[in-house]
C-alpha positions as MATLAB code, in Angstrom:
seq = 'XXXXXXXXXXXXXXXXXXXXXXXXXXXXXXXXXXXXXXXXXXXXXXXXXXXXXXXXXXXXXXXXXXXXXXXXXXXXXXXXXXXXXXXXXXXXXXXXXXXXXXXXXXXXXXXXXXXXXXXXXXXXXXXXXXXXXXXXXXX';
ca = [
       0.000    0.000    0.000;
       1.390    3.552   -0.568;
      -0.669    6.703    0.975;
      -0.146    9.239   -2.115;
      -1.119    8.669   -5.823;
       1.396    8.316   -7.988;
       2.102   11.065  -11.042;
       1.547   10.104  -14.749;
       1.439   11.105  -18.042;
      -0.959   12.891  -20.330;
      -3.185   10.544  -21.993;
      -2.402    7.264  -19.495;
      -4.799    5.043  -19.911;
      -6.434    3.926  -17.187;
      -9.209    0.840  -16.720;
     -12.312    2.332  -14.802;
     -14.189   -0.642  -12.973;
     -17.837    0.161  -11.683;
     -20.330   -2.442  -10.019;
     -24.471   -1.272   -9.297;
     -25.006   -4.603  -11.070;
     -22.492   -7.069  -13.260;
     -18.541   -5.703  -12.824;
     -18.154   -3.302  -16.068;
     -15.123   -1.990  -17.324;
     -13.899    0.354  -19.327;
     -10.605    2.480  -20.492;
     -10.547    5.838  -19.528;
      -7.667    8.197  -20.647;
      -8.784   11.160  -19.343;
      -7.384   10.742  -15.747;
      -6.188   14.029  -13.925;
      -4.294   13.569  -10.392;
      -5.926   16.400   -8.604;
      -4.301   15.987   -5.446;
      -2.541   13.296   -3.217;
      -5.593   10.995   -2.713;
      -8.051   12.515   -5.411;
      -8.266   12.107   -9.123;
     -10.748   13.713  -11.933;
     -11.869   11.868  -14.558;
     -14.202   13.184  -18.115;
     -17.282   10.763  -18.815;
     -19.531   10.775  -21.561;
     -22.836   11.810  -20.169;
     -24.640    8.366  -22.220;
     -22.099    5.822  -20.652;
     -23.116    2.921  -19.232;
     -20.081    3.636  -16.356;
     -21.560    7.108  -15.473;
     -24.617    5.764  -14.776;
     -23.596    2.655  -12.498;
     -21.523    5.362   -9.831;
     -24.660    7.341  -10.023;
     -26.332    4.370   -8.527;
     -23.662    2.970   -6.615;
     -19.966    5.387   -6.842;
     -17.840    2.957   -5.615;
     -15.310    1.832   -8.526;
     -11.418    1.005   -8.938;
      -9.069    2.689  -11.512;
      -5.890    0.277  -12.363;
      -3.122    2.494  -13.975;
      -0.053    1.299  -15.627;
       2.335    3.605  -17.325;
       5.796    3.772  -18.495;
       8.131    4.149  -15.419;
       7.101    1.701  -13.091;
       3.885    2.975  -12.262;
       1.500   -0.250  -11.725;
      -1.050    0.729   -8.924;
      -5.020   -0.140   -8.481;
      -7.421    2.565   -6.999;
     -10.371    2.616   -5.058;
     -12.562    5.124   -4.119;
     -15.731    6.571   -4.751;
     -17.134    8.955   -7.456;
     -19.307   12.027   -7.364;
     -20.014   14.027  -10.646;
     -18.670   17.617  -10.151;
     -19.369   19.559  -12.668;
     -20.672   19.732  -15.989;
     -18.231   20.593  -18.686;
     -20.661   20.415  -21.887;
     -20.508   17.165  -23.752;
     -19.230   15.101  -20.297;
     -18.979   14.955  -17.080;
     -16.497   15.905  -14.464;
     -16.097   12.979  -11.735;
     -13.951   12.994   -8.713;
     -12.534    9.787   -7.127;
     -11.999   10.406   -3.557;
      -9.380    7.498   -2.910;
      -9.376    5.058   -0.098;
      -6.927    2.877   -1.015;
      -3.966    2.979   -3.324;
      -2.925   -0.717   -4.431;
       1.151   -0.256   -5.325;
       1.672   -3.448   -7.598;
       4.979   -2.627   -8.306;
       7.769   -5.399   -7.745;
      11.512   -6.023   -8.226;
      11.464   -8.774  -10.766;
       9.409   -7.086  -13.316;
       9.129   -3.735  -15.164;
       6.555   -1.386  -16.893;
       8.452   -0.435  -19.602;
       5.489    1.439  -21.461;
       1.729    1.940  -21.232;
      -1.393    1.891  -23.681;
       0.966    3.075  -27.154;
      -2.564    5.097  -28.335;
      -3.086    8.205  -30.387;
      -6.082    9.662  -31.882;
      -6.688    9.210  -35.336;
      -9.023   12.683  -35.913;
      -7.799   15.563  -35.426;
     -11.202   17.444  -33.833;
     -11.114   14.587  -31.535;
      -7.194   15.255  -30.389;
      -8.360   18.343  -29.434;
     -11.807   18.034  -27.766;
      -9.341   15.377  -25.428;
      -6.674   17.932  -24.810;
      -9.308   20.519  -23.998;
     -11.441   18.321  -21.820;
      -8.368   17.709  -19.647;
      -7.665   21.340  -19.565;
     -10.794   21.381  -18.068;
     -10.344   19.459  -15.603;
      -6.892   20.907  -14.499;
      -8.961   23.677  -13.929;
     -10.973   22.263  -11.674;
      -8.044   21.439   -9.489;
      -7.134   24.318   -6.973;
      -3.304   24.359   -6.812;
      -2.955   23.458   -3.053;
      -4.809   20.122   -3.860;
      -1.995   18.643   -6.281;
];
């Protein structure tokens, strides 16, 4: 167990697990570390996943990215803020999983890239959003 998140890249793809029925799960690359124990997070307002921590907001985020960084999240989710065409959520963490080991390495994440242009930057500007929403004693 570690007590702080972890920093990562722009664009790390993360795997957001929800329950309030079957376990669904689904990548998320959107993931903003807003503070020590507190991540934000864009969701389409039709998903499936938005829904299910509506009804129930517990969930888990595993991250793995280049550098060693191997960790499963849990915490709970609360929709923030509305940001047009998605959603702001916060995870307020309660636990931080640290899967990292000696005798293996995490050489490299998700290798993704967006393949329309208007969609780059709808991403880019949906995590600006979000770093907004972050107030700078938090991170």
């Amino acid at each position: 167990m570690t007590s702080e998140l972890p920093h990562w890249p722009d664009g790390t793809v993360a795997i957001l697990a929800t329950g309030a029925g079957a376990p669904h799960a689904i990548p998320v690359s959107t993931i903003v570390r807003a503070g020590p124990r507190t991540i934000l997070l864009a969701l389409g307002r039709r998903r499936e996943s938005l829904a299910r921590l509506r009804e129930e907001p517990r969930c888990a985020l595993a991250i793995l990215a280049e550098g060693d960084l191997a960790v499963t999240v849990h915490g709970h989710a609360e929709v923030v803020n509305d940001l047009g065409r998605v959603v702001a959520v916060r995870v307020d963490v309660d636990e931080i999983q640290d899967h990292s080991r000696d005798d293996f390495a995490i050489e490299g994440g998700v290798d993704w890239r967006w393949t329309d242009a208007e969609a780059e930057r709808a991403d880019a500007e949906v995590r600006a959003q979000l770093r907004a929403l972050v107030s700078p004693q938090r991170s």
